[in-house]
C-alpha positions in Angstrom: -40.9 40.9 15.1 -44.5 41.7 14.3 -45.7 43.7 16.6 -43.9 47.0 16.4 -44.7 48.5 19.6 -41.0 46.8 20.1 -38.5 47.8 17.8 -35.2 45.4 17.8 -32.6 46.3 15.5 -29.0 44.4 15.8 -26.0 46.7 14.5 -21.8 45.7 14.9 -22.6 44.3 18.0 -25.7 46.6 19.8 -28.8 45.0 20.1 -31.2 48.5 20.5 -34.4 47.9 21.6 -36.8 50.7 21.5 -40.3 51.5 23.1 -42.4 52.3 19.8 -45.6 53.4 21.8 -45.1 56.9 21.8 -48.8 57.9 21.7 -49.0 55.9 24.8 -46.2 57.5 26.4 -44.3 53.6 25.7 -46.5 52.0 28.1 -46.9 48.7 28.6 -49.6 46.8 27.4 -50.3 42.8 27.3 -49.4 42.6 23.7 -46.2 45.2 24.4 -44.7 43.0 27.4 -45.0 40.3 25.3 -43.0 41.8 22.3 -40.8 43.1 24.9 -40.3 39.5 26.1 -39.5 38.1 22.9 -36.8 40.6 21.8 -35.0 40.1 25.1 -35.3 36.2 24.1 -33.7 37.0 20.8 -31.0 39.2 22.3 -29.8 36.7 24.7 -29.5 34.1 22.1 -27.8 36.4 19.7 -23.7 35.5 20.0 -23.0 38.6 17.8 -24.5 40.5 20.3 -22.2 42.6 22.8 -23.8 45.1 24.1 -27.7 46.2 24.7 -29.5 49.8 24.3 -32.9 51.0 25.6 -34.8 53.8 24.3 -37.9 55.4 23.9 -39.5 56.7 21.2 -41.2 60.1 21.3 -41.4 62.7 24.1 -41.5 59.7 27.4 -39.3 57.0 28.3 -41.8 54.9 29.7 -44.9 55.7 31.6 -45.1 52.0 33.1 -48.2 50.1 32.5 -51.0 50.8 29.8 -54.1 51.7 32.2 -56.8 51.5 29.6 -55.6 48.7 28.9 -56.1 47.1 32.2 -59.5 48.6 32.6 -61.0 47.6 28.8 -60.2 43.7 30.1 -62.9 41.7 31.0 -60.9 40.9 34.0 -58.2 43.5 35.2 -56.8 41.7 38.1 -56.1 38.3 35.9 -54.7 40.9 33.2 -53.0 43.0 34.9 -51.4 39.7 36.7 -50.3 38.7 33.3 -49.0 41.7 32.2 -46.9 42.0 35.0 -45.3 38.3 35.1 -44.8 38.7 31.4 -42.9 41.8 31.9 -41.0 41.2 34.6 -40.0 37.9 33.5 -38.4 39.5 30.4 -36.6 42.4 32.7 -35.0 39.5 35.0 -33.6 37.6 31.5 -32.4 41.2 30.9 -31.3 41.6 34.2 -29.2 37.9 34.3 -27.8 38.6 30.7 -23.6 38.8 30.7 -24.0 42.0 28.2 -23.5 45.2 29.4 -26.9 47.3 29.1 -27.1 51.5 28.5 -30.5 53.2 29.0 -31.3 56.5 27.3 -34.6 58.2 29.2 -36.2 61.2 28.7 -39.4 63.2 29.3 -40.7 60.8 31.8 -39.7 57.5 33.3 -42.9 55.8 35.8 -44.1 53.2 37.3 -43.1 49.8 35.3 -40.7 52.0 33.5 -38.3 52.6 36.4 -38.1 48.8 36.6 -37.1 48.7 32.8 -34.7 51.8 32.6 -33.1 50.0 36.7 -32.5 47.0 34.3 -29.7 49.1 32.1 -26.3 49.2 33.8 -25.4 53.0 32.4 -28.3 55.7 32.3 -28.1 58.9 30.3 -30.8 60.8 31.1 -31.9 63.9 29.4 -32.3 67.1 31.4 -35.5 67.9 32.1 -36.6 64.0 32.5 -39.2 63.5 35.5 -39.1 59.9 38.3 -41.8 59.2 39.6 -43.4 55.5 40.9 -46.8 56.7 40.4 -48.5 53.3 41.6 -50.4 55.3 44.8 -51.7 58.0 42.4 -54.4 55.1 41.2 -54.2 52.9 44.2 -51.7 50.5 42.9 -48.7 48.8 44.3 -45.1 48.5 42.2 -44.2 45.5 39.9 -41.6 44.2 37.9 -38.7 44.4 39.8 -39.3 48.1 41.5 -39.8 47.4 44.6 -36.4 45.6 44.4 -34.3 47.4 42.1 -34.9 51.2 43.2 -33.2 50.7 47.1 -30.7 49.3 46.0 -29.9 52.3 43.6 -31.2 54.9 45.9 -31.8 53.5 50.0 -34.4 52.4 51.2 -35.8 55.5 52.9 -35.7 57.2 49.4 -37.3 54.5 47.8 -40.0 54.6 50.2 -40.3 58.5 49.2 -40.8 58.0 46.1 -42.9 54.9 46.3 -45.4 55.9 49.5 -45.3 59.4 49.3 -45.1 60.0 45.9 -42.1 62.2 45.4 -41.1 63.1 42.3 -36.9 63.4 41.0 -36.3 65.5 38.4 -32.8 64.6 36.5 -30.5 66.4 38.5 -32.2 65.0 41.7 -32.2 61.6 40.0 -28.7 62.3 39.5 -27.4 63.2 42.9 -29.6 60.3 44.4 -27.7 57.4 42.0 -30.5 57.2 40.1 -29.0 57.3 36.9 -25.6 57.7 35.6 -25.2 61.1 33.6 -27.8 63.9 32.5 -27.2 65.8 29.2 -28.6 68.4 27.7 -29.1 67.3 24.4 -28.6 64.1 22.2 -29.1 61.5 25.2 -29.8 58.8 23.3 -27.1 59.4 20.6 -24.4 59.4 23.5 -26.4 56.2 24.9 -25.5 54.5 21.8 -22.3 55.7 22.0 -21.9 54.1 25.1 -23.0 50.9 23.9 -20.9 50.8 21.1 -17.5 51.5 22.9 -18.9 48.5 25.2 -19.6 46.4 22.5 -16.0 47.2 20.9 -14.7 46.5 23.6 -13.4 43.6 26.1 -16.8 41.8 26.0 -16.1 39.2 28.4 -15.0 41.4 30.2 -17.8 44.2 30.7 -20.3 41.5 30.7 -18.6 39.4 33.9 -18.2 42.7 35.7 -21.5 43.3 35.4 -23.0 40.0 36.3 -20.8 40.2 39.3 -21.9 43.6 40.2 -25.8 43.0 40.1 -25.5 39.6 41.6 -23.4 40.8 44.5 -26.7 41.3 46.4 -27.3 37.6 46.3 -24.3 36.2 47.8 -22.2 37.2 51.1 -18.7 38.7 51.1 -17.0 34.5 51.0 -19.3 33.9 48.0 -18.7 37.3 45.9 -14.7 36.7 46.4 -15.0 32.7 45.0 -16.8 33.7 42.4 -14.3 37.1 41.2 -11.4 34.6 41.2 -13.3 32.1 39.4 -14.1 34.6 36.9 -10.8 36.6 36.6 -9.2 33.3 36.5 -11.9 32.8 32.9 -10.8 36.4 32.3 -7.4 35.8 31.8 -7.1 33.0 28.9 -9.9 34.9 26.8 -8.2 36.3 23.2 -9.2 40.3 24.1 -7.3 39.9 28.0 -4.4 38.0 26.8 -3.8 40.6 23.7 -4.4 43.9 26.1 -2.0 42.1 28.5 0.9 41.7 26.0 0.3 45.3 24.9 -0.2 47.0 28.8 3.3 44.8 29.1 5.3 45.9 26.4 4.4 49.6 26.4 
C-alpha cells in the first residue's frame, strides 16, 4: 500500500489496520478514505484472514473527517461528497465481512470516527477516551453510517443527544450507554489485539456467522432471523473446527 496514512499489516490470521495520521488526529481525508477503502478490499479477499483489528496511531482514535481538507478544495461540497461515499463504502464492506472485528480507541473518537470504531464488533476503549459527533460544532450533518450505527448501539433518544445537542461521553459513560465493550486503564490496544487473536485462533466460521447474524438482524423480522440461524447452524455443524469441538465437548 502506498499511501501510508493506512497501515495494513497481516499476522497468524489478524489483519490490523491502523490510522497513521496522527498529526491529524487520524482524520479522514480524500486520499486516507481511499487507502482506507483499499485495505478493507484486500482484507476481504484475504482467506488467511480471520480476524480484523482497528487502531489509531498517536494520542486520537479518529477525529472524523479532515476539515482543511474540505476547505483547501476547489469545490467542498463535490469533495466532501466523495469523501464521504468513499468512506462509507469501505465501512459497509467492513460492516458485511464474516470476520469478527475489535476496535482499540483512545484519546478521542468523532464524527466519521464513531462510524469507523461502530463498524468493530468488540471495543476496548482506553480510560480517559472522549465521544463526541461533533458534526453541529461546524454546521454539518453525520455520514458514514452514524446516523445509523449509533441508535442501534445506544437508543435513539441518546443518539439524538449526542448528535443534536452535542453531548459528549467520556469512556465510562460510553461504557454504561453500550457504546463500547470494555475500558482499561492501560495497554488498550495490546488487549485489542489480544482479542483478535483468540478470535482468529479460534472457531472462525463460527465467530464470523455469529456476527453476520447479529449485525444483520436489523434487516430482517423475527421469521427471517430464525431461517437464516438454522440455515447457518445447520453450515456450522459439518465445518472441521465444530465437528472436532463436538467430539471433544462429547467425550470429556
Amino acid at each position: 500500500m502506498n499511501d501510508q496514512s493506512i497501515r495494513l499489516q497481516v499476522a497468524d490470521g489478524v489483519a490490523h489496520i491502523g490510522l497513521n495520521r496522527p498529526g491529524n488526529s487520524n482524520a479522514f481525508d480524500l486520499s486516507t478514505a481511499r487507502a482506507f477503502d483499499e485495505a478493507t478490499r484486500t482484507v476481504e479477499a484475504d482467506v488467511t484472514v480471520k480476524a480484523i483489528l482497528l487502531t489509531g496511531v498517536g494520542k486520537r482514535f479518529c477525529a472524523g473527517g479532515d476539515v482543511t481538507s474540505i476547505l483547501a478544495a476547489p469545490d467542498p461540497a463535490s469533495y466532501l461528497k466523495e469523501l464521504a461515499d468513499v468512506l462509507d463504502g469501505a465501512l459497509q464492506r467492513l460492516d458485511s465481512m464474516s470476520k469478527p472485528v475489535v476496535a482499540a480507541v483512545q484519546g478521542a473518537v468523532a464524527g466519521a470516527g464513531l462510524g469507523v470504531m461502530l463498524s468493530a464488533d468488540l471495543i476496548v476503549a482506553a480510560r480517559g477516551t472522549k465521544f463526541l459527533a461533533a458534526y453541529a460544532g461546524i454546521g454539518l450533518t453525520p455520514d458514514c453510517g452514524v446516523s445509523w450505527l449509533l441508535p442501534r448501539a445506544v437508543g435513539q433518544p441518546r443518539a439524538l443527544d449526542i448528535v443534536v445537542n452535542g453531548r459528549v461521553l467520556d469512556a465510562e459513560e460510553a461504557l454504561s450507554w453500550g457504546l463500547v465493550t470494555e475500558v482499561v486503564d492501560t495497554g488498550a490496544q495490546e488487549h485489542a489485539k489480544a482479542i483478535a487473536s483468540r478470535l482468529a485462533a479460534g472457531p472462525s466460521f463460527a465467530f464470523g456467522q455469529a456476527r453476520r447474524l447479529v449485525r444483520g438482524a436489523w434487516d430482517v423480522d423475527r421469521v427471517g432471523a430464525g431461517a437464516d440461524e438454522a440455515v447457518t447452524i445447520s453450515q456450522a455443524v459439518t465445518t472441521p473446527e465444530a465437528t472436532a469441538m463436538i467430539v471433544k465437548f462429547a467425550t470429556t
